[in-house]
VOTILO-580525 format. One record per residue (C-alpha): chain; residue in three letters; x, y, z. Coordinates in Angstrom, 2 decimals. Layout:
! VOTILO-580525
  mol  type       xx       yy       zz
    A   ala        X        Y        Z
...
! end
This chain:
! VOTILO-580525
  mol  type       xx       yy       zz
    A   unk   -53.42   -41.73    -9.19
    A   unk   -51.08   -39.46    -9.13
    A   unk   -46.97   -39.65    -8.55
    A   unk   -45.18   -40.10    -5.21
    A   unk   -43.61   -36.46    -6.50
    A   unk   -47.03   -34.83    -7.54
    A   unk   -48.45   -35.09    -4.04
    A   unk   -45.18   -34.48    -2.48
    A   unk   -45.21   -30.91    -4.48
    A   unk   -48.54   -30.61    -3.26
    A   unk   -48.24   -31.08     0.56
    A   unk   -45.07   -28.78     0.19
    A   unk   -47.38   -26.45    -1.10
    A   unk   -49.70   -26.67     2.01
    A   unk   -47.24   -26.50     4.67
    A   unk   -45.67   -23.35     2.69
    A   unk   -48.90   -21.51     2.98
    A   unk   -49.36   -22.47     6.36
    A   unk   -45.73   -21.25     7.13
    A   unk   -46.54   -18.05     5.28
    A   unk   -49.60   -17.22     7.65
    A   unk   -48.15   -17.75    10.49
    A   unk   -45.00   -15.66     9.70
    A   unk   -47.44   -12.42     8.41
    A   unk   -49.27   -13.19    11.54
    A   unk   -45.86   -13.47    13.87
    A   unk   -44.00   -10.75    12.04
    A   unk   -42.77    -7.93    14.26
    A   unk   -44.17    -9.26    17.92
    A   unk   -42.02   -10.44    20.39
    A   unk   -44.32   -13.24    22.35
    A   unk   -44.74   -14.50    19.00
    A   unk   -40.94   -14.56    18.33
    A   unk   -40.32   -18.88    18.11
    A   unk   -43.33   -19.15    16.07
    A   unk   -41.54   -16.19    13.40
    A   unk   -38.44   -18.64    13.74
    A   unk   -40.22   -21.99    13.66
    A   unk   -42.38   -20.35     9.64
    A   unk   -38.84   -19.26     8.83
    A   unk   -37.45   -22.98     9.44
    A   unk   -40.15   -24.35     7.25
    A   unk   -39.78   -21.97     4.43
    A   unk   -36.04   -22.37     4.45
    A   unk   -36.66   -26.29     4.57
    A   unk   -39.30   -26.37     1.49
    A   unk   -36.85   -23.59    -0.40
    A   unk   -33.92   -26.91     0.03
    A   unk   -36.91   -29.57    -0.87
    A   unk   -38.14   -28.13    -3.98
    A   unk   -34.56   -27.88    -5.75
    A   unk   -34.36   -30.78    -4.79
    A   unk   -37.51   -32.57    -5.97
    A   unk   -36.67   -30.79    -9.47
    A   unk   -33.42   -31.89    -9.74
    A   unk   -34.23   -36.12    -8.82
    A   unk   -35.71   -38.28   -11.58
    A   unk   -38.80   -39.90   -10.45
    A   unk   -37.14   -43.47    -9.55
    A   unk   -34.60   -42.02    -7.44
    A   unk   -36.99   -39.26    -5.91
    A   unk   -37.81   -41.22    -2.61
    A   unk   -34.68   -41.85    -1.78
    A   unk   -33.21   -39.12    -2.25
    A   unk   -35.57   -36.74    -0.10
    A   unk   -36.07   -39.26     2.73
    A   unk   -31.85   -38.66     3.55
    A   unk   -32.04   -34.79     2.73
    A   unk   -31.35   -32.54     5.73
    A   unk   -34.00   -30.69     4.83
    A   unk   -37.25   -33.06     5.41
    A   unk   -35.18   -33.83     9.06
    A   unk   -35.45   -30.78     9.94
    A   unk   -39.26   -30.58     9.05
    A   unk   -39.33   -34.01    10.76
    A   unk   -38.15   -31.94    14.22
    A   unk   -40.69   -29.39    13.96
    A   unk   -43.50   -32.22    14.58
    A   unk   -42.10   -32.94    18.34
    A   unk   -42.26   -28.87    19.01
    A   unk   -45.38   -27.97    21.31
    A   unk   -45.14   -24.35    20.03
    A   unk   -48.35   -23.24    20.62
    A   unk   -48.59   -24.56    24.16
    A   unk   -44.84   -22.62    24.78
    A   unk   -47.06   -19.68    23.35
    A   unk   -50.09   -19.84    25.18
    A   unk   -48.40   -20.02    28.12
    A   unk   -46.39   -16.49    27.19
    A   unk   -50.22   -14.53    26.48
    A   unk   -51.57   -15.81    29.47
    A   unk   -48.81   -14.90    31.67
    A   unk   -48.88   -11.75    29.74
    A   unk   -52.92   -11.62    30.33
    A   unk   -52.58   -11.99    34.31
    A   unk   -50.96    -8.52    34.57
    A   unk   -54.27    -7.09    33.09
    A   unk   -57.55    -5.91    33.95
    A   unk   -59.74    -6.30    30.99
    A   unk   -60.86    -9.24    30.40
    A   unk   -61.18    -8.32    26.54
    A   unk   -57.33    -8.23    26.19
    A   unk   -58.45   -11.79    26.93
    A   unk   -60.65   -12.55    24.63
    A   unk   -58.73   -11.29    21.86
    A   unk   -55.70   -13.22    23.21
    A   unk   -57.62   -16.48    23.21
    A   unk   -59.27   -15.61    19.51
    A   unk   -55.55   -14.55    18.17
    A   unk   -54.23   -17.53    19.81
    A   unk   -57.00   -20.25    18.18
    A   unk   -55.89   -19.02    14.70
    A   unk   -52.25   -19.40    14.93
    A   unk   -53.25   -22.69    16.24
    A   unk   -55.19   -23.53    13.54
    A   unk   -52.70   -22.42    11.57
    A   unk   -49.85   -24.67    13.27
    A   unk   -51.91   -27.67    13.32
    A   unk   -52.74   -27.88    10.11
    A   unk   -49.10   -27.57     8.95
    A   unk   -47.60   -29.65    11.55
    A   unk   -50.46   -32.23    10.14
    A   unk   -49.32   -31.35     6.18
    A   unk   -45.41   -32.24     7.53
    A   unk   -46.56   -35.61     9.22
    A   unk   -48.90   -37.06     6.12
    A   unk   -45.56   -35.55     4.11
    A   unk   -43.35   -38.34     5.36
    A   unk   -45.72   -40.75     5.70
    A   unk   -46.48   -40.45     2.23
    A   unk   -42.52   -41.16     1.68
    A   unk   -42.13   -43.99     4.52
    A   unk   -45.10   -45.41     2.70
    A   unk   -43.55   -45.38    -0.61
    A   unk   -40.60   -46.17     0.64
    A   unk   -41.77   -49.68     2.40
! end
């Protein structure tokens, strides 16, 4: 099996490329404008986790990211209904139009940031429940 830190490092690794989508897909749009904030906020946070993970020796390593700032913050992002705040931004956007293929593409753009979000809101949640389980 491997170490409390190995899977750490590897559910980082997951919610960075999840952060990384959404912030090429959010880049330079305004209605997508919290969700370019909320990828920055997780890139910023794993930047902080990984010197820290290399700098802890293995016996201290649970500890010592379970009180970091850092994994708090990531901790925050997991009560933010982001993609709800969004949809309701396209779709208010969507009722000053006529074609209903704006639509559509709206509701197809809008299921892959989802996807996107969910997945790495899920990769933040088994992150520190791998540590509270560890931890206990």
């Amino acid at each position: 099996m491997k170490s409390i830190k190995k899977r750490f490092k590897l559910l980082l690794s997951d919610i960075v490329e999840s952060a990384q989508q959404l912030a090429v897909i959010s880049a330079d749009l305004a209605l997508l404008s919290e969700i370019q904030q909320l990828a920055a906020k997780v890139l910023r946070a794993d930047a902080t986790l990984s010197l820290l993970t290399s700098s802890l020796k293995k016996d201290d390593f649970v500890m010592g990211i379970s009180d970091s700032q850092a994994l708090a913050e990531l901790e925050e992002l997991i009560d933010i209904d982001a993609i709800s705040t969004l949809e309701e931004r396209l779709f208010s956007a969507l009722n000053n139009q006529e074609d209903h293929g704006v639509g559509e593409f709206l509701q197809q753009f809008l299921d892959k940031v989802d996807k996107n979000y969910t997945k790495m809101i899920g990769d933040i949640q088994q992150l520190t429940a791998l540590l509270e389980d560890e931890d206990s």
